[in-house]
VEXKOLVEX-426377 format. One line per field, with one value per residue (C-alpha): residue number from 1; residue in three letters; x, y, z. Coordinates in Angstrom, 3 decimals. Example, Ala and Ser with C-alpha at 12.3 -4.5 7.8 and 13.67 -1.06 7.14 Angstrom:
VEXKOLVEX-426377
pos	(1,2)
code	(Ala,Ser)
X	(12.300,13.670)
Y	(-4.500,-1.060)
Z	(7.800,7.140)
end
This chain:
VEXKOLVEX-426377
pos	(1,2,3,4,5,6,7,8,9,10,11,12,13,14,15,16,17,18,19,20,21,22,23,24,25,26,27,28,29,30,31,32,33,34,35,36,37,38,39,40,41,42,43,44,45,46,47,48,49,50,51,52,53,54,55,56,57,58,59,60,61,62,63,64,65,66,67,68,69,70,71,72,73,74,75,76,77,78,79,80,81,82,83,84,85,86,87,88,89,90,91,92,93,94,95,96,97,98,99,100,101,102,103,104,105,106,107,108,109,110,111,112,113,114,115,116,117,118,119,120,121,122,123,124,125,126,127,128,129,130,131,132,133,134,135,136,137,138,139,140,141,142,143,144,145,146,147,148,149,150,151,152,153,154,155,156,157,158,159,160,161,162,163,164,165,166,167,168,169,170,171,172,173,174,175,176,177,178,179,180,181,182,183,184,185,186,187,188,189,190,191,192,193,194,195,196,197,198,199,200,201,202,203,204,205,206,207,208,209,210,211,212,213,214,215,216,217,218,219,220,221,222,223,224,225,226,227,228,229,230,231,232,233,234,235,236,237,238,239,240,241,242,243,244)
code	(Unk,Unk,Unk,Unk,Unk,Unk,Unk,Unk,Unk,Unk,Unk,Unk,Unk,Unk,Unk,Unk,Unk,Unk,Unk,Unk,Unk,Unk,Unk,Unk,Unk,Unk,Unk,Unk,Unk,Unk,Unk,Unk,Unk,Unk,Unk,Unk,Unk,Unk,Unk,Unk,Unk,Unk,Unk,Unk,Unk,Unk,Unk,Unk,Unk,Unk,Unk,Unk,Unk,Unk,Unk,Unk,Unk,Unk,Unk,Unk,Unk,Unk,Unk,Unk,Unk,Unk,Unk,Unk,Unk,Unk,Unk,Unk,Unk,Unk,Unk,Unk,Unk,Unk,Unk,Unk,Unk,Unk,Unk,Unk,Unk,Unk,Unk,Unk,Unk,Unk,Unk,Unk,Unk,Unk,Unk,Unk,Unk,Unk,Unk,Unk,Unk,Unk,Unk,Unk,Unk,Unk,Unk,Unk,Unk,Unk,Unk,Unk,Unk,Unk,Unk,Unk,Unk,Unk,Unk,Unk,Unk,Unk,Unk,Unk,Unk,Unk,Unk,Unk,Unk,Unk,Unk,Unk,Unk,Unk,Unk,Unk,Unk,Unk,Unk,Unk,Unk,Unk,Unk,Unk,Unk,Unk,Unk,Unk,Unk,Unk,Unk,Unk,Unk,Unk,Unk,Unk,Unk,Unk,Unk,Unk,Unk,Unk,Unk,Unk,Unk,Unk,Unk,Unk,Unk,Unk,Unk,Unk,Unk,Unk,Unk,Unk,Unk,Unk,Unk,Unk,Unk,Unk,Unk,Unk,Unk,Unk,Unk,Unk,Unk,Unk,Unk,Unk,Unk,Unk,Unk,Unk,Unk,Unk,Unk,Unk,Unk,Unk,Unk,Unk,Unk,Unk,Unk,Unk,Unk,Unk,Unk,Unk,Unk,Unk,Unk,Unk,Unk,Unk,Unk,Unk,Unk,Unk,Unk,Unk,Unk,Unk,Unk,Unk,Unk,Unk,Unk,Unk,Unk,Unk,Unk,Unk,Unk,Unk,Unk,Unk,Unk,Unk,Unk,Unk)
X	(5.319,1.718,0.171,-0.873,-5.025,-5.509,-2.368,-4.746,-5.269,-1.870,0.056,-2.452,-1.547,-3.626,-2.958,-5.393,-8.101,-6.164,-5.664,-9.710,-10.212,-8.236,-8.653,-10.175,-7.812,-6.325,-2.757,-1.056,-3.309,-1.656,1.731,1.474,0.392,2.783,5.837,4.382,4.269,8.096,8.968,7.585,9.739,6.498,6.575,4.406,1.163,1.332,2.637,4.187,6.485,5.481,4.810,6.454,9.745,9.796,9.190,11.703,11.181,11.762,13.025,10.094,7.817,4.571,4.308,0.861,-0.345,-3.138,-2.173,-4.075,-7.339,-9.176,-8.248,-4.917,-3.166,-3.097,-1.009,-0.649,-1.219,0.096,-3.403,-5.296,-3.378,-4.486,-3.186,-5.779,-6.700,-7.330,-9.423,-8.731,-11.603,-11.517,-12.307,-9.977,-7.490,-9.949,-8.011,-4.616,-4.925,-6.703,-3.872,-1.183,-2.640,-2.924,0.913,0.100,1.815,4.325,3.816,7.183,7.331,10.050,12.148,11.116,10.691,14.137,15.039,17.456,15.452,16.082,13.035,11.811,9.098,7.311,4.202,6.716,8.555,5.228,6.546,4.202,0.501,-1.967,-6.148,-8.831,-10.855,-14.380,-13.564,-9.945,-8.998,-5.506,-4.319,-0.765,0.696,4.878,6.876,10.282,13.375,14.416,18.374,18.038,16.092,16.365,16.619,13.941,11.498,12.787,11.455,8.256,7.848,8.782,5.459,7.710,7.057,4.227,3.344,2.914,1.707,3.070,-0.012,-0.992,-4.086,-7.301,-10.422,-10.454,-11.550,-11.604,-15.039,-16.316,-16.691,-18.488,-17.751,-13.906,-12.169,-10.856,-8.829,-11.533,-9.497,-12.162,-9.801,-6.306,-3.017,-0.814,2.911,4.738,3.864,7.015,7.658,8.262,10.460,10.504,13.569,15.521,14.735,12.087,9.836,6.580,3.559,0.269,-1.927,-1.093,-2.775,-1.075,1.290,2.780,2.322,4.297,4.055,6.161,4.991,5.430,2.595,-1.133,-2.882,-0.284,-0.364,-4.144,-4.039,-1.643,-3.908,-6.448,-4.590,-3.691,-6.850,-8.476,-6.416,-6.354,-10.164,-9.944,-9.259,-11.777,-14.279,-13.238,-15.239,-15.572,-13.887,-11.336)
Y	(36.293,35.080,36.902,35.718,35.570,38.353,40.359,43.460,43.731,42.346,46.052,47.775,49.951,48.765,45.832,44.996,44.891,42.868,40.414,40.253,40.122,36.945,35.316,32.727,32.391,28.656,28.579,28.145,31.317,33.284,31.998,33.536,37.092,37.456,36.770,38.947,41.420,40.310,41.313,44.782,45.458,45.133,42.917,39.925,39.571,36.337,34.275,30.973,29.079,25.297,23.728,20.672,22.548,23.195,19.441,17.526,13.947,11.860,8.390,6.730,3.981,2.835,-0.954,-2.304,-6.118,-8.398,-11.474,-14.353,-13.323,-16.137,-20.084,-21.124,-23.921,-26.821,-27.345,-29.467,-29.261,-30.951,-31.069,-32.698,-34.232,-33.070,-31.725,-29.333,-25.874,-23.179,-20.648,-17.767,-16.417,-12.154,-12.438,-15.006,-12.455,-9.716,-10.500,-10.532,-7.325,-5.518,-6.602,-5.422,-2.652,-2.095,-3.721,-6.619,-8.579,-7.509,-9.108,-8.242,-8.487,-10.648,-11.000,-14.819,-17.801,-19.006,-18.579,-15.675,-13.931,-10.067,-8.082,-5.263,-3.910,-4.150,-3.212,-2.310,-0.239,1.796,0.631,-1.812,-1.314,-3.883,-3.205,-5.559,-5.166,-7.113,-9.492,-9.729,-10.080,-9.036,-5.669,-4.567,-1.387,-1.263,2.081,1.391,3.471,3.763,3.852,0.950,-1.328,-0.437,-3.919,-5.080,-1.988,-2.158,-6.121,-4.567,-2.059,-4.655,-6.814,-9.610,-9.929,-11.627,-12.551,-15.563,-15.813,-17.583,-18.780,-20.495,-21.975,-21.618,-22.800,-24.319,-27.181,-29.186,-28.884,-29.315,-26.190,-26.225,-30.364,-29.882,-30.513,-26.627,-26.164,-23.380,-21.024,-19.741,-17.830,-17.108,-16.267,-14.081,-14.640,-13.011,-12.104,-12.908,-11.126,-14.067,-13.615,-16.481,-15.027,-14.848,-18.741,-17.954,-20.546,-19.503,-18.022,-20.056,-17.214,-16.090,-12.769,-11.899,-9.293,-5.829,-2.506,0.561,4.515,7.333,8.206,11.625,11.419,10.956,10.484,7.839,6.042,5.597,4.054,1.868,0.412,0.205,-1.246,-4.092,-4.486,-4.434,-7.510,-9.516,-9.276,-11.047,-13.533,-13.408,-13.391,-15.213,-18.487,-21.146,-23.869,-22.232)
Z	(-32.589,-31.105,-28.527,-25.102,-24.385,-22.544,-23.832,-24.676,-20.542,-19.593,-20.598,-18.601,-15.463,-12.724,-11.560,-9.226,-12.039,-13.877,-11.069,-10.634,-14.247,-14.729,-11.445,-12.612,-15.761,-16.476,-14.899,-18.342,-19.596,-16.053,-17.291,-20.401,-18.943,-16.986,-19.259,-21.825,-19.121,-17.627,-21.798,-21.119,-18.124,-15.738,-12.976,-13.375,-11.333,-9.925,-7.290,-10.014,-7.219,-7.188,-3.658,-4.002,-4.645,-1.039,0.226,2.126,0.780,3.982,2.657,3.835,1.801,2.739,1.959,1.880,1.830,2.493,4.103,3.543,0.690,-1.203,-1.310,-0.779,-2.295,-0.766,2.649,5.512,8.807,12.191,13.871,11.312,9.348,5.739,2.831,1.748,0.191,3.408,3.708,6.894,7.665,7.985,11.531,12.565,12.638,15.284,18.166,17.066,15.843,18.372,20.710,18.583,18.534,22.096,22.558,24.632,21.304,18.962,15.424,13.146,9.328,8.330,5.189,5.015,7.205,7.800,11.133,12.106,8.576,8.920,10.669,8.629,10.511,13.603,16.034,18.897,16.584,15.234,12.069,11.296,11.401,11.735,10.289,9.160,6.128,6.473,2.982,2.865,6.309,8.035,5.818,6.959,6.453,6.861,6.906,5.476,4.821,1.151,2.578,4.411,1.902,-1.167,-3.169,-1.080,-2.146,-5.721,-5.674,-4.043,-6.897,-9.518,-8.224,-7.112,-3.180,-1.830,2.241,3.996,7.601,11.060,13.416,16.480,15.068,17.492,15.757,12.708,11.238,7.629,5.759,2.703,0.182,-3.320,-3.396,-2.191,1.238,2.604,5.749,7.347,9.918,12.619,14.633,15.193,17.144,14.663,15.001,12.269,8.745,6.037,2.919,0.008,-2.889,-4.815,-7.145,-3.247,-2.988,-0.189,-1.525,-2.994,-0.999,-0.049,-1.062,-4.330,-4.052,-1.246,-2.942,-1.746,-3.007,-1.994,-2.756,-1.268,2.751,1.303,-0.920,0.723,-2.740,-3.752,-0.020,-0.651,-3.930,-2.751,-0.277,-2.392,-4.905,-2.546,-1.841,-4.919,-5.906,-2.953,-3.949,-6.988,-5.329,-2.771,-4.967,-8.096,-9.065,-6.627,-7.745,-9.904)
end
């Protein structure tokens, strides 16, 4: 049977030295050590229990989203009348946010626009969590419970829910963009925000990079690139081609 690196040290008696000779040993090299010691009927000199083994996995899922990034395909209007791409601006949404944040509004995330549609989230609840990111505009973050909406996060994972937006318009104004007519949104009263799932019949977003991401709430690393990763593709839309 193959021996262990560092098997010529591992039978020896003082196991302090040891510890300093192979402190900074790769973990597998440490592994091997000590169960070439454990065969030897010495104890082994490291500490091998795994962190995670002690977490208590909460249930929770982070759900992240941009609401509105790029062009949008053409819709209509009451106050003007047109049937045109839109465009929100990132700063339309400023105010809306800062007083969600502050709780003089609640904004809820919806499962669709239908009336009576099931609320999944909220700003009253802490559950839902309103930013602003300076080319994307309105980023939401959603804390949901794995027990309570599982088919819903299981659609979320499968890259199958997008957002759509309900607003009291306050500026905006039809101009014309790179030789088209675009619905240009100055500025904003946020109502709700509605997850879409065109499989559930929910009809089909306006923004089609408006998509949700999710990652365990247990896991920072994985909540980050989540974000980012909603981000990152409501982007690619923000900055794809005019005209395209």
């Amino acid at each position: 049977m193959s021996k262990p690196p560092g098997y010529e040290i591992a039978a020896a008696n003082d196991d302090a030295a040891l510890r300093s000779k192979c402190r900074n040993a790769p973990p597998r090299v440490k592994l091997d050590i000590d169960a070439y010691r454990q065969r030897r009927g010495q104890p082994p000199l490291w500490d091998h229990r795994e962190l995670r083994s002690r977490m208590r996995p909460s249930g929770l899922v982070a759900v992240f989203g941009c609401a509105s990034p790029g062009l949008s395909t053409p819709v209509a209007a009451a106050l003007d009348g047109e049937l045109v791409p839109e465009r929100v601006e990132p700063s339309a949404y400023a105010a809306s946010i800062r007083d969600a944040q502050r709780g003089v509004i609640e904004v809820r995330l919806v499962d669709g626009h239908k009336q009576g549609a099931a609320v999944l989230a909220s700003t009253d609840a802490d559950t839902l969590k309103l930013s602003s990111n300076d080319s994307t505009g309105l980023v939401l973050r959603a804390t949901l419970h794995v027990g309570k909406h599982a088919e819903f996060l299981a659609d979320v994972y499968a890259g199958r829910v997008g957002l759509s937006i309900s607003f009291q318009p306050r500026r905006m104004a039809v101009e014309r963009e790179h030789g088209r007519r675009v619905r240009v949104i100055r500025e904003l009263n946020l109502v709700d925000v509605a997850t879409i799932r065109e499989h559930k019949g929910q009809g089909r977003p306006a923004y089609r990079h408006a998509k949700l991401y999710a990652a365990l709430a247990d896991d920072p690393a994985a909540v980050r690139r989540a974000r980012e990763r909603a981000i990152r593709h409501a982007l690619t839309a923000v900055y794809r081609p005019r005209g395209r």
